[in-house]
C-alpha positions as a Markdown table, in Angstrom:
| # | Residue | x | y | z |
|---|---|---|---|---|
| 1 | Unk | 20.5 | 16.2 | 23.7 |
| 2 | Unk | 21.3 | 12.1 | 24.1 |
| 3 | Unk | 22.2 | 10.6 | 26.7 |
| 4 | Unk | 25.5 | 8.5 | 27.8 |
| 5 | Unk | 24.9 | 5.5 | 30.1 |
| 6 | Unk | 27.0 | 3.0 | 31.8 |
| 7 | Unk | 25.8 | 0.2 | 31.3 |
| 8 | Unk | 25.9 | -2.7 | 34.6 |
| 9 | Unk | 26.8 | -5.9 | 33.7 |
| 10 | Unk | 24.1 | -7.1 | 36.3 |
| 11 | Unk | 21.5 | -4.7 | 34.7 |
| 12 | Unk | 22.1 | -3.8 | 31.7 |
| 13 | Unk | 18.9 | -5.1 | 30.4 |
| 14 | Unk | 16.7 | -3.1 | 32.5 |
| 15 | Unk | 18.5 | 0.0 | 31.0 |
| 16 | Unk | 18.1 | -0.1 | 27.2 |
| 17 | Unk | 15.1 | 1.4 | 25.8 |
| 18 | Unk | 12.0 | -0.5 | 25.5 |
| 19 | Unk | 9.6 | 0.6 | 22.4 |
| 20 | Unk | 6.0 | -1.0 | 21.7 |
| 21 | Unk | 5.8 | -1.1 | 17.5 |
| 22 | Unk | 2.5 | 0.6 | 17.7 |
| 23 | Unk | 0.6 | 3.0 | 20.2 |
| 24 | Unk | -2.8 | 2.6 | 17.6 |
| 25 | Unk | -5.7 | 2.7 | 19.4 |
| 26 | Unk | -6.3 | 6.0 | 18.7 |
| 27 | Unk | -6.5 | 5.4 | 14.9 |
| 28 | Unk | -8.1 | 2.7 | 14.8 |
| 29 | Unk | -11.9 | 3.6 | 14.9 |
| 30 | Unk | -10.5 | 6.0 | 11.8 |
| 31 | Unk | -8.9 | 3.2 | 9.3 |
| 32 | Unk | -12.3 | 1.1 | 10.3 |
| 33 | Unk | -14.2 | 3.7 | 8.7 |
| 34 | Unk | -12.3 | 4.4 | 5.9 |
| 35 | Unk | -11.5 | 0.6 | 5.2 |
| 36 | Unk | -15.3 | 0.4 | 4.8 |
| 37 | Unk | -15.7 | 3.4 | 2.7 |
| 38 | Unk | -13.7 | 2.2 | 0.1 |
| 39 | Unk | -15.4 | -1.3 | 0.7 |
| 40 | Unk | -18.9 | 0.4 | -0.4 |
| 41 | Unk | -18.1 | 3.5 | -2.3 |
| 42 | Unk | -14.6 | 2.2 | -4.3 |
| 43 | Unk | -13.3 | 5.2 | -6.9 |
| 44 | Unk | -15.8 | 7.7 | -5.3 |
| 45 | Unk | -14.1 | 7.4 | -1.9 |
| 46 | Unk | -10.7 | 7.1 | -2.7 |
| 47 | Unk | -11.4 | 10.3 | -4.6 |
| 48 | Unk | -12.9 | 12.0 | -1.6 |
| 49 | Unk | -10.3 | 11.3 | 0.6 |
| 50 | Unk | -7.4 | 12.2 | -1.9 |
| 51 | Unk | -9.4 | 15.8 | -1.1 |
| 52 | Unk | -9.7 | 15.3 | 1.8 |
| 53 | Unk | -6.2 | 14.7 | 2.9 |
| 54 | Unk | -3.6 | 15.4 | 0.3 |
| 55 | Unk | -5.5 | 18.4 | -1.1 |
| 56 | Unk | -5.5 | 16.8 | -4.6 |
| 57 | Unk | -8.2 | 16.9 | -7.1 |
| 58 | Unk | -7.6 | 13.4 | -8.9 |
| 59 | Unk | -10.5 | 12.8 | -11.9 |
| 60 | Unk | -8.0 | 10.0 | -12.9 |
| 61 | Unk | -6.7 | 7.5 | -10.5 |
| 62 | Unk | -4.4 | 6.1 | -12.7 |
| 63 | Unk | -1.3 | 7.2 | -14.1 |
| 64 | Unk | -1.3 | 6.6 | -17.8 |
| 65 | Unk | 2.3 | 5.5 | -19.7 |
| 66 | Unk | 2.3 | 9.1 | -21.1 |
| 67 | Unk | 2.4 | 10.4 | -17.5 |
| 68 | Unk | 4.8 | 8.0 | -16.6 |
| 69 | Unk | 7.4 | 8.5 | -19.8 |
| 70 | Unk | 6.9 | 12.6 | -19.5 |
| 71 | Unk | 8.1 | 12.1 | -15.9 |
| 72 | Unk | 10.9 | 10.2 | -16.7 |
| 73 | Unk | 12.0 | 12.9 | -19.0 |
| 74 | Unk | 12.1 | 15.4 | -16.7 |
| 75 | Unk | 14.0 | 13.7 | -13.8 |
| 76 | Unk | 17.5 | 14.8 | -14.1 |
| 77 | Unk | 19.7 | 12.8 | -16.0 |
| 78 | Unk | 22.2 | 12.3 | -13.7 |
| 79 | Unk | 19.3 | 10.9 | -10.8 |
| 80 | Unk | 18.3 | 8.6 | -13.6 |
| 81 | Unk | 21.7 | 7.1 | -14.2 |
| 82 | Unk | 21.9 | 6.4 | -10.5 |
| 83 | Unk | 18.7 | 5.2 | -10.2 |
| 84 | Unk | 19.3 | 2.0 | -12.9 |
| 85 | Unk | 22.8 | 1.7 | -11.1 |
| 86 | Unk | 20.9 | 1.3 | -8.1 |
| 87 | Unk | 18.2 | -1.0 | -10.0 |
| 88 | Unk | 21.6 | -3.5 | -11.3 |
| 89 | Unk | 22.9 | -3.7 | -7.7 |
| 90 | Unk | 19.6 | -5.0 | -6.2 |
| 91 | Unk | 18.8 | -7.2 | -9.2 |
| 92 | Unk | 22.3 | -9.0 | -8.8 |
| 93 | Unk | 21.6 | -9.3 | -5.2 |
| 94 | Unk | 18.0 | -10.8 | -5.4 |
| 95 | Unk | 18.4 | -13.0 | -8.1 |
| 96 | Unk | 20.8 | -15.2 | -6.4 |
| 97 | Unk | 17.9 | -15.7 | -3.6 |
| 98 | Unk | 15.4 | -17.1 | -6.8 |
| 99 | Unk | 14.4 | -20.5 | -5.4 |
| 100 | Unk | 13.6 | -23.3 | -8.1 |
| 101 | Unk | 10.9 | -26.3 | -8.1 |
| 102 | Unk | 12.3 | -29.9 | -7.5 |
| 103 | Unk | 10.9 | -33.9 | -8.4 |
| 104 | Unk | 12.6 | -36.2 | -6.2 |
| 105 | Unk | 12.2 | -40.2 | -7.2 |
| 106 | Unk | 11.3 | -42.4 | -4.1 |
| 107 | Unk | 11.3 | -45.9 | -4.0 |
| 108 | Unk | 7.3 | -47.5 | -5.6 |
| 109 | Unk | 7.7 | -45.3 | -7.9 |
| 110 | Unk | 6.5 | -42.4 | -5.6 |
| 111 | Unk | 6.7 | -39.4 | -6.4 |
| 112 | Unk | 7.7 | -36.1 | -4.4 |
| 113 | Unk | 8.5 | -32.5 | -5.3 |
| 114 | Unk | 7.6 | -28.5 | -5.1 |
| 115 | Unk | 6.6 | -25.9 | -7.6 |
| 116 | Unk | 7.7 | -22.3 | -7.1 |
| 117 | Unk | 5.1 | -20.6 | -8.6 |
| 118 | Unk | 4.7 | -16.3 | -7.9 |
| 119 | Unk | 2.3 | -14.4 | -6.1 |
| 120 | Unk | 0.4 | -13.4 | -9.4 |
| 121 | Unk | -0.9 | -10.0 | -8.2 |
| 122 | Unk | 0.9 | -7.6 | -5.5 |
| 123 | Unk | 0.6 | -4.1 | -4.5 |
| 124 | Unk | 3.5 | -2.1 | -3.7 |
| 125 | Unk | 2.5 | 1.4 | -1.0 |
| 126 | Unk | 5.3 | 3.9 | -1.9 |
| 127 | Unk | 4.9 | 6.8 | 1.1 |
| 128 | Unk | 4.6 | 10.4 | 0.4 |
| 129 | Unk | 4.7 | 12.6 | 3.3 |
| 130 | Unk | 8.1 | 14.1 | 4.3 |
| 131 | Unk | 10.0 | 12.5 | 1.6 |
| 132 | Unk | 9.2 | 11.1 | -1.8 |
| 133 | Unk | 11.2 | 8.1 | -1.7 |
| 134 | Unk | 11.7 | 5.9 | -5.0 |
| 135 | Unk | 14.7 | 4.0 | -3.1 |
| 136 | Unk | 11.7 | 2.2 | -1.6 |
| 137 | Unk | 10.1 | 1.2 | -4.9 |
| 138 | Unk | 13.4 | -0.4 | -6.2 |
| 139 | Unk | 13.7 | -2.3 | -3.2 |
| 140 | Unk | 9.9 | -4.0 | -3.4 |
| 141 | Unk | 9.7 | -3.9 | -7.7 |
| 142 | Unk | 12.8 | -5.8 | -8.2 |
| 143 | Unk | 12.0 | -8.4 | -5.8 |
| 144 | Unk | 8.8 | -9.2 | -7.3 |
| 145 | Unk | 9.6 | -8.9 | -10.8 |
| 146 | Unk | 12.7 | -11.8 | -10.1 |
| 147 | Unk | 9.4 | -13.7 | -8.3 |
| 148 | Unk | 7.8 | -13.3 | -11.2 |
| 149 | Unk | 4.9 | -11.6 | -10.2 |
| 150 | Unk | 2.6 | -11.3 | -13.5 |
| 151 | Unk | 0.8 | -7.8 | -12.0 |
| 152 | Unk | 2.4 | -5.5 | -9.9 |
| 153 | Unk | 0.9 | -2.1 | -9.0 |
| 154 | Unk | 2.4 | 1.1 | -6.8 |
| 155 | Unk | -0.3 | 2.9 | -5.3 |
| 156 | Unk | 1.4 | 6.3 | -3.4 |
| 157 | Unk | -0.3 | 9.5 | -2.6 |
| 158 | Unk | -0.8 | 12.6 | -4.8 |
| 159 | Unk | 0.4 | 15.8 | -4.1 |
| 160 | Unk | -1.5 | 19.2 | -4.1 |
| 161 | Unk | -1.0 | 19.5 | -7.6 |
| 162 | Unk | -2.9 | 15.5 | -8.5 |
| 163 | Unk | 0.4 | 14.4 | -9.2 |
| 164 | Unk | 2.9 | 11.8 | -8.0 |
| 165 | Unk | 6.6 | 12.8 | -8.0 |
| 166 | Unk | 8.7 | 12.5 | -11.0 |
| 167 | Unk | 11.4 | 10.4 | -9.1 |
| 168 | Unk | 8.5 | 7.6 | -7.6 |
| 169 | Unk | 7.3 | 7.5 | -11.3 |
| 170 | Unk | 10.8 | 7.3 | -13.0 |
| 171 | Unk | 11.5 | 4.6 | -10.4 |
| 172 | Unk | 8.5 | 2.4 | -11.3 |
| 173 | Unk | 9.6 | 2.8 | -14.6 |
| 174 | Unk | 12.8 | 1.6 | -14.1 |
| 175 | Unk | 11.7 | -1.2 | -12.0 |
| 176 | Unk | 9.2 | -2.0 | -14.6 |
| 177 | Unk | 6.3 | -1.8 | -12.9 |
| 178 | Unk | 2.8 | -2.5 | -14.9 |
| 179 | Unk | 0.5 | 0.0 | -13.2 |
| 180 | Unk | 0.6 | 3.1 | -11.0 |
| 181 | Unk | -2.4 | 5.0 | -8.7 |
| 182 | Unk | -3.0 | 8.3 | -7.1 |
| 183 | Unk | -3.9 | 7.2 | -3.7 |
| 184 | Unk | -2.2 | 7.4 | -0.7 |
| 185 | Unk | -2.9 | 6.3 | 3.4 |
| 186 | Unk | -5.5 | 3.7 | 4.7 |
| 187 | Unk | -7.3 | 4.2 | 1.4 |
| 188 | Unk | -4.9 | 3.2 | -0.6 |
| 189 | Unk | -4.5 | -0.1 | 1.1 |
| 190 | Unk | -8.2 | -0.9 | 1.1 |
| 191 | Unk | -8.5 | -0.3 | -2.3 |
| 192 | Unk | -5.4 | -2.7 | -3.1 |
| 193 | Unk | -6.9 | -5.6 | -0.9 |
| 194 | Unk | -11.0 | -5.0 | -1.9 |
| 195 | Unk | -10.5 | -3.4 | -5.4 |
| 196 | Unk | -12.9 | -0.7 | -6.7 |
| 197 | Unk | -13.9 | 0.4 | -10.4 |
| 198 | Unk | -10.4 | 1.4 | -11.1 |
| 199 | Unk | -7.8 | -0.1 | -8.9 |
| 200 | Unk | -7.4 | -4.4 | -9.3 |
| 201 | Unk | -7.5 | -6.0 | -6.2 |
| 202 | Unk | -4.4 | -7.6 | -5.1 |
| 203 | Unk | -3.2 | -11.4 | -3.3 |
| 204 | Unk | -0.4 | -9.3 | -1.1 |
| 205 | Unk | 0.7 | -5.4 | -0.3 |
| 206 | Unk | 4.4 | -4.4 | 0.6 |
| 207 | Unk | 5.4 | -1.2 | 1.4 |
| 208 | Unk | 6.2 | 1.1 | 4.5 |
| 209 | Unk | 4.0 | 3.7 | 5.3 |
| 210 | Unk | 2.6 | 5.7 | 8.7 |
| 211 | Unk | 0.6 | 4.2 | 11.6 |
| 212 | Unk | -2.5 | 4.6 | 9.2 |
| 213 | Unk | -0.9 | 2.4 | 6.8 |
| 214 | Unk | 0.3 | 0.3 | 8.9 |
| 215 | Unk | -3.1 | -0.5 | 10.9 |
| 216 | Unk | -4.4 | -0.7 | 7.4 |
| 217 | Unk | -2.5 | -3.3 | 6.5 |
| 218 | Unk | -3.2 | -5.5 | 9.8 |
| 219 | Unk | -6.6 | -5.3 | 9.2 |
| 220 | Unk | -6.5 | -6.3 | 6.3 |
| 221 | Unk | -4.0 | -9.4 | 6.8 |
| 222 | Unk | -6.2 | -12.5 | 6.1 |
| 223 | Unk | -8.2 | -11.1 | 3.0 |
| 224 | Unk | -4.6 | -10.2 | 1.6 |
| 225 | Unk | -1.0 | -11.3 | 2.8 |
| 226 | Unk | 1.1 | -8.3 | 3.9 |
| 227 | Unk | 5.1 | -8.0 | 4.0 |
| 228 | Unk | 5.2 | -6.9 | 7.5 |
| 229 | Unk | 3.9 | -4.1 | 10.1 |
| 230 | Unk | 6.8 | -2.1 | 9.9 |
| 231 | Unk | 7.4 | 1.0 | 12.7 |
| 232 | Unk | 10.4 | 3.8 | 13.0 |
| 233 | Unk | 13.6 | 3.6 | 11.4 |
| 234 | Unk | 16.5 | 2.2 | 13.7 |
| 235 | Unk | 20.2 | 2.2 | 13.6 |
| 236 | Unk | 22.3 | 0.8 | 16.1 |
| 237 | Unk | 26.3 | 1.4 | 15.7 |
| 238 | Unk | 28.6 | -0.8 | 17.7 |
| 239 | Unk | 31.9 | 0.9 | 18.0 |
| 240 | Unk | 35.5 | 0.0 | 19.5 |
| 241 | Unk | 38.0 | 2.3 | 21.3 |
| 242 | Unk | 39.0 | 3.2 | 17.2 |
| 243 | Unk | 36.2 | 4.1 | 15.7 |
| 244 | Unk | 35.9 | 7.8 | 14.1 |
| 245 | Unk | 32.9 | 9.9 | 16.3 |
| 246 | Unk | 32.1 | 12.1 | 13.6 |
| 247 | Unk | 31.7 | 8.9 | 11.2 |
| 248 | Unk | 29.6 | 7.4 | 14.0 |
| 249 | Unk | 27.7 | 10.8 | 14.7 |
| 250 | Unk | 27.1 | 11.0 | 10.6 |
| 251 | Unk | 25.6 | 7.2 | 10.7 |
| 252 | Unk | 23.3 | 7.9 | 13.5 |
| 253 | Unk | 21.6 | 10.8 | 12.2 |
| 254 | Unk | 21.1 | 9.8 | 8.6 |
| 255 | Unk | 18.3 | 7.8 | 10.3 |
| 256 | Unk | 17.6 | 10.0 | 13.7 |
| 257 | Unk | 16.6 | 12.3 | 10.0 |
| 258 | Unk | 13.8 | 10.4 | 8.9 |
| 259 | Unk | 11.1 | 10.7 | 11.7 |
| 260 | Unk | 11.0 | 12.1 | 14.9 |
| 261 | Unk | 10.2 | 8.6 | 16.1 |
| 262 | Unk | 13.3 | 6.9 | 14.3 |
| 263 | Unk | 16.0 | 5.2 | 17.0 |
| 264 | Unk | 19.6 | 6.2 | 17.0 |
| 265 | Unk | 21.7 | 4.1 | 19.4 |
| 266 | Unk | 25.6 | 4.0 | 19.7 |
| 267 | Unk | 27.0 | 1.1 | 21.9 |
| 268 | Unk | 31.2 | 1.4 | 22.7 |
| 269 | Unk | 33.8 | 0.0 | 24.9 |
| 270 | Unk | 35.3 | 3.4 | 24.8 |
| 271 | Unk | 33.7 | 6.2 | 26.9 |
| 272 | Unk | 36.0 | 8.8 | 25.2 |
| 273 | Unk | 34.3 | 7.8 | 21.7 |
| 274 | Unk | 30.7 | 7.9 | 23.7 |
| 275 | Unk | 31.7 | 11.5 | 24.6 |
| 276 | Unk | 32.8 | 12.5 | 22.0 |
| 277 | Unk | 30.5 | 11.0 | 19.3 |
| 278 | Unk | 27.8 | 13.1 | 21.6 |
| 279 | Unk | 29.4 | 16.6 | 20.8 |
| 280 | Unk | 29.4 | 15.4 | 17.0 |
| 281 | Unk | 26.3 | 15.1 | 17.4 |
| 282 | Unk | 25.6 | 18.2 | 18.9 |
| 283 | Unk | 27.5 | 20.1 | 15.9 |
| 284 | Unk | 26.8 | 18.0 | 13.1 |
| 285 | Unk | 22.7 | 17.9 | 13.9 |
| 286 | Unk | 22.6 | 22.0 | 13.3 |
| 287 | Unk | 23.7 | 21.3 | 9.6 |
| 288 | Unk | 20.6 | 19.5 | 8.3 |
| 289 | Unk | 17.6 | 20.4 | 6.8 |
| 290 | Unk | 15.6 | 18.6 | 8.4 |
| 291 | Unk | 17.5 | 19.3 | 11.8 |
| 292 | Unk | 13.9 | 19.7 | 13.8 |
| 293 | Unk | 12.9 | 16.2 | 13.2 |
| 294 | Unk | 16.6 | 14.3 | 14.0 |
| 295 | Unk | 17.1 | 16.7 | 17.4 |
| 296 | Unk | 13.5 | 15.3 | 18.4 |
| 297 | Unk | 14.5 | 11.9 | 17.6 |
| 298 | Unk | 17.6 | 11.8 | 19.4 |
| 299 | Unk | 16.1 | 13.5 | 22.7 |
| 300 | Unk | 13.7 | 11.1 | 23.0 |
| 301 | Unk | 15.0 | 7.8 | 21.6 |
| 302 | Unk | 18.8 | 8.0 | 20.8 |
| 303 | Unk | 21.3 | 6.9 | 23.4 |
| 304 | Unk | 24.5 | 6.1 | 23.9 |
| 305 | Unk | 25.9 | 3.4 | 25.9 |
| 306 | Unk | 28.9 | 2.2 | 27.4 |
| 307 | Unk | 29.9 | -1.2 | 27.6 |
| 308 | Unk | 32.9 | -3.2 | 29.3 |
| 309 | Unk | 33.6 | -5.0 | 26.0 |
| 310 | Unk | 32.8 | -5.3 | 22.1 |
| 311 | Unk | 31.1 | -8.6 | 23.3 |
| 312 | Unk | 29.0 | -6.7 | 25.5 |
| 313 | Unk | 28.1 | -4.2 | 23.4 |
| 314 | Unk | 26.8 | -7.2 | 21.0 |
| 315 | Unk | 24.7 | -8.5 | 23.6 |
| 316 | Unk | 22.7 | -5.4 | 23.6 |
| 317 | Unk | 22.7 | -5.5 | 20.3 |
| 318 | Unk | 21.1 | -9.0 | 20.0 |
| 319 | Unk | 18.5 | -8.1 | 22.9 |
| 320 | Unk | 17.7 | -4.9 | 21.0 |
| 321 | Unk | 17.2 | -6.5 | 17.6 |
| 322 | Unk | 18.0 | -3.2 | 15.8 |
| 323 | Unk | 16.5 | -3.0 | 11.9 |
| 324 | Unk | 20.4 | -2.0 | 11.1 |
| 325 | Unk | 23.0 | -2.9 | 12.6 |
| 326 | Unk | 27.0 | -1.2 | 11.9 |
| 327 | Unk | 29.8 | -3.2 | 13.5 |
| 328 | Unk | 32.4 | -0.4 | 13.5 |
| 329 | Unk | 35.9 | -1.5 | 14.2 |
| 330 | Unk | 39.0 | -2.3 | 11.8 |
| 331 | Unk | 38.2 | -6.4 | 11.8 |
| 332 | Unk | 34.3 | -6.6 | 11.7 |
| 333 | Unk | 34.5 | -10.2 | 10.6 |
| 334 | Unk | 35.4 | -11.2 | 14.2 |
| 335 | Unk | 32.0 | -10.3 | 15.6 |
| 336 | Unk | 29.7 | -11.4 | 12.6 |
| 337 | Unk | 29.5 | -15.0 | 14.3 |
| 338 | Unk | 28.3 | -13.2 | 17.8 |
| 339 | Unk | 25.3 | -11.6 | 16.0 |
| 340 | Unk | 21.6 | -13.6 | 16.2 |
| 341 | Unk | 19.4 | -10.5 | 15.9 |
| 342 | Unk | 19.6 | -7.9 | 13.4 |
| 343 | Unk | 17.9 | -6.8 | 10.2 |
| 344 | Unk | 21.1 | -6.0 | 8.3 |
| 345 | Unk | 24.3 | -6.1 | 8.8 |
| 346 | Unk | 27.1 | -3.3 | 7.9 |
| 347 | Unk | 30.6 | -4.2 | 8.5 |
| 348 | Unk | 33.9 | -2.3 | 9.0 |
| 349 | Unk | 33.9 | 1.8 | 9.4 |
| 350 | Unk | 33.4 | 2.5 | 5.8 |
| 351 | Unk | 30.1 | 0.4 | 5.3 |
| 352 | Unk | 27.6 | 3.2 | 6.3 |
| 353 | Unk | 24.4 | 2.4 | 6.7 |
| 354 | Unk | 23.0 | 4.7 | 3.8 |
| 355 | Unk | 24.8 | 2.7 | 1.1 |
| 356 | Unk | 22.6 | 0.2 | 1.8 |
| 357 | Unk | 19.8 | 2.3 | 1.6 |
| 358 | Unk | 20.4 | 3.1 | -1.8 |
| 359 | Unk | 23.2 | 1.0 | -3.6 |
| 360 | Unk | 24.7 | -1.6 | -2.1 |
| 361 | Unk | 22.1 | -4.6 | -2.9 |
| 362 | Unk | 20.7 | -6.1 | -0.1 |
| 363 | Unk | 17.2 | -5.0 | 0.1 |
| 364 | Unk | 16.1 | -2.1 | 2.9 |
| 365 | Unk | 12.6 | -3.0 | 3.5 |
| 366 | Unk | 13.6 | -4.4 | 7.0 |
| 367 | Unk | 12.5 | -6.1 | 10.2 |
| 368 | Unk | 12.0 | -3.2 | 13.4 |
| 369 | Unk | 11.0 | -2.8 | 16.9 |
| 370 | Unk | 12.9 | -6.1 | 17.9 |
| 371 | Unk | 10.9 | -8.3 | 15.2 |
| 372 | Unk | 14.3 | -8.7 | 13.7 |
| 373 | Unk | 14.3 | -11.4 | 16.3 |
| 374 | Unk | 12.1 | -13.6 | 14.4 |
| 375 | Unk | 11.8 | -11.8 | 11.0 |
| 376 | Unk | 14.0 | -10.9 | 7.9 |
| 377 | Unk | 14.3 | -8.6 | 5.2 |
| 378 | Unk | 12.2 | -8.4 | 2.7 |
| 379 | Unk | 13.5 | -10.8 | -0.5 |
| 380 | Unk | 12.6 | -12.8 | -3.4 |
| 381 | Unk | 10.5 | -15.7 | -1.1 |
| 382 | Unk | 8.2 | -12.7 | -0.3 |
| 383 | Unk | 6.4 | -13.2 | -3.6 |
| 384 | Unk | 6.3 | -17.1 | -4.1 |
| 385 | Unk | 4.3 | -19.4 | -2.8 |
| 386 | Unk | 5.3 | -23.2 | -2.4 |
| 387 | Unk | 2.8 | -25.6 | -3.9 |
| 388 | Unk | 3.6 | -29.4 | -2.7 |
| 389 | Unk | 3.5 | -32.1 | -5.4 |
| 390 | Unk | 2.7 | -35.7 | -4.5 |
| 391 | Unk | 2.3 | -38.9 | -6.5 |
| 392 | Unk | 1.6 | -42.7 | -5.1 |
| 393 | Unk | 1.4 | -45.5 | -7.0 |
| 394 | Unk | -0.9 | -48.6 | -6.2 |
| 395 | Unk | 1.5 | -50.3 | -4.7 |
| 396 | Unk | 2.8 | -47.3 | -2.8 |
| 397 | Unk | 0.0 | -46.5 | -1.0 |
| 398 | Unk | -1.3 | -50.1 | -0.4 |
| 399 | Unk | 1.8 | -50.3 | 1.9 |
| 400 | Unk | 1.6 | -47.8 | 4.0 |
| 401 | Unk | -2.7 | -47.9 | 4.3 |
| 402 | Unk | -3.3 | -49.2 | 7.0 |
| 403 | Unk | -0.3 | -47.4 | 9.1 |
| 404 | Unk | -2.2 | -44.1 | 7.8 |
| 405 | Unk | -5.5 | -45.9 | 9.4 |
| 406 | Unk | -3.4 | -46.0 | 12.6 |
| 407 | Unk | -3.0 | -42.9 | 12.6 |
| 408 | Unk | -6.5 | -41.3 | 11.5 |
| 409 | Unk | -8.1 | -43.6 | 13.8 |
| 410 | Unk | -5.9 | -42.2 | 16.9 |
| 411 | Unk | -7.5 | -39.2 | 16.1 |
| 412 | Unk | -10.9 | -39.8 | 15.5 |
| 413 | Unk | -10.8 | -39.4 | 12.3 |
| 414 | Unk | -12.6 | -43.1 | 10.6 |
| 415 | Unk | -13.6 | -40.9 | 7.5 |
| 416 | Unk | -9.4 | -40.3 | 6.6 |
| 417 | Unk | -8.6 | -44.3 | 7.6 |
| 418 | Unk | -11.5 | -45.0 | 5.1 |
| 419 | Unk | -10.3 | -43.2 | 2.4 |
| 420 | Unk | -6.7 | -44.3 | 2.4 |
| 421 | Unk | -8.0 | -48.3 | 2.9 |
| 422 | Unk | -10.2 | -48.6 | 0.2 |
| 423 | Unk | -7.6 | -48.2 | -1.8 |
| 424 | Unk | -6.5 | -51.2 | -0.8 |
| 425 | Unk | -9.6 | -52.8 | -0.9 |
| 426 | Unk | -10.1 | -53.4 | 2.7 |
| 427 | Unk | -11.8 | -51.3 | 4.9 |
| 428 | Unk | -11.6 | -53.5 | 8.1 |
């Protein structure tokens, strides 16, 4: 079912798999269309399509409060206590991250600063599909609400019935979100970025969501700003000589579970915890429910591989760029100064990776498909913007005029030399 590989120290980078983020021209012509649908035909078309492909009447696109409250009402108490656990955890996290404006005092009386001021209006895709998953809201709400973000909406698909889950609904609740839709896939995120009769149009849309979402999304990048293009879950575990197989088996499937296209890789010193971690697999796959989907994942994209050294093993893991990374071994501190490229980080052999899912803190909306080379989790600065302040006095900008002149000039540019010399009364 996966395979073990010795990796070369010569070639080691020719062995480890290579995946593209997105294989979309196939679906492209398709979000085109519907992108434009919703462009010209707003609440209409986002109520054909809910028809269409969830198999959901949907007179009413919004959710009202009353919807909302009955939901939360229903959701088993015990859920809800863990959910607003969950909430605390990633509010304490995120708030340290909350950046504030500054006024710095230069000499002739200049003047210098920056204003944090929020994104004022953001859209939030929630996924349906497979799994209703309010973890996700949390993790993009909270965020935006410490921003301050004055609207934030959650647009996620219906199901058959017309309605979204009571767990997505108790989440936004929890979160505090100000409005919630009945629309799921491409539609959803053209009716967040253009607007229609019912749905506000946004500045930016977060979220995960499939290939259609995703494309969605990058077309729509320039009219709105997007989090990122996000692709298949990932999980890499890098594992000494000690490490427990069945605890590294467990790890690796809670994300081979969540799509057949999701990446499960171990990397070990220790060939005897290679071979054994792949019988664990073997045993502990036949357990779950959704068993079909992690056995397809693993075939096709989980591996194991076996490495001279732990610092070996953390060169592939820096090449690889993995959305989550587990350092398993007994004094994990000792590698965190070797890793450059990694979404998130979980160290020692009792910091699975689902506890960060859920309620560690630290957010999950993450960096994949070796972007985590360049990009980070999504935080607090995702819903800011940074507005530059600047004041000159007279004298000020008399004495540096003419070196701006210099400079304008050198470009071709006699309209900006202008400008900063008559100032100064001389335009020589």
């Amino acid at each position: 079912m996966i395979k073990i590989e010795q990796l070369s120290r010569d070639r080691w980078r020719e062995q480890i798999p290579v995946r593209s983020q997105f294989e979309y021209a196939d679906v492209n012509a398709s979000v085109e269309a519907i992108l434009k649908d919703v462009l010209e035909n707003g609440d209409e078309a986002l109520k054909r399509y809910n028809l269409k492909f969830d198999h959901a009447e949907t007179p009413e696109l919004e959710v009202s409060k009353e919807e909302i409250e009955a939901a939360v009402s229903r959701v088993d108490p015990e859920f809800l206590r863990v959910l607003k656990e969950a909430a605390d955890h990633i509010k304490s996290y995120h708030e340290k991250q909350v950046r504030h404006d500054y006024i710095t005092h230069e000499k002739d009386g200049v003047v210098l600063g920056q204003m944090i001021l929020p994104i004022e209006k953001v859209g939030i895709y929630v996924p349906g599909g497979t799994a209703a998953l309010p973890s996700t809201l949390l993790m993009n709400a909270i965020p935006a609400k410490l921003a301050g973000v004055n609207e934030l909406v959650v647009a996620s698909p219906p199901g058959n019935n017309g309605t979204i889950p009571d767990v997505i609904l108790a989440a936004a609740y929890v979160a505090g979100v100000d409005h919630v839709y009945r629309v799921g896939g491409a539609q959803a995120i053209a009716a967040l970025a253009y607007g229609t009769e019912t749905i506000p149009a946004v500045y930016k849309i977060v979220g995960p969501g499939n290939i259609y979402v995703s494309m969605a999304k990058k077309m729509v990048y320039g009219k709105v700003a997007i989090d990122m293009i996000a692709g298949p879950s990932e999980v890499m575990v890098v594992a000494d000589e000690n490490a427990n197989p069945g605890w590294v088996a467990a790890d690796m499937l809670s994300q081979a579970e969540h799509d057949k296209l999701s990446m499960a890789i171990l990397v070990t010193n220790s060939m005897d915890v290679a071979e054994k971690t792949a019988k664990e697999l073997e045993k502990q796959v036949e357990l779950l429910p959704r068993s079909q989907i992690a056995k397809a994942s693993l075939d096709n994209y989980g591996r194991i591989f076996v490495t001279d050294s732990m610092e070996g093993a953390l060169d592939v893991a820096n090449e690889i760029a993995p959305e989550h990374l587990e350092i398993y071994t007994d004094r994990p501190f000792d590698y965190l100064g070797m890793i450059r490229n990694a979404g998130s980080v979980f160290l020692g052999p009792y910091t699975t990776e689902p506890l960060g899912d859920y309620l560690a803190g630290p957010n999950h909306v993450l960096p994949t498909s070796g972007t985590a080379k360049f990009a980070s989790a999504l935080s607090v600065d995702d819903f800011i913007k940074k507005t530059q302040i600047s004041y000159f006095t007279e004298d000020a900008v008399c004495a540096l005029a003419d070196d701006v002149a210099v400079f304008a000039r050198q470009e071709g540019l006699e309209a900006h030399a202008r400008a900063a010399l008559i100032r100064k009364g001389n335009l020589s």
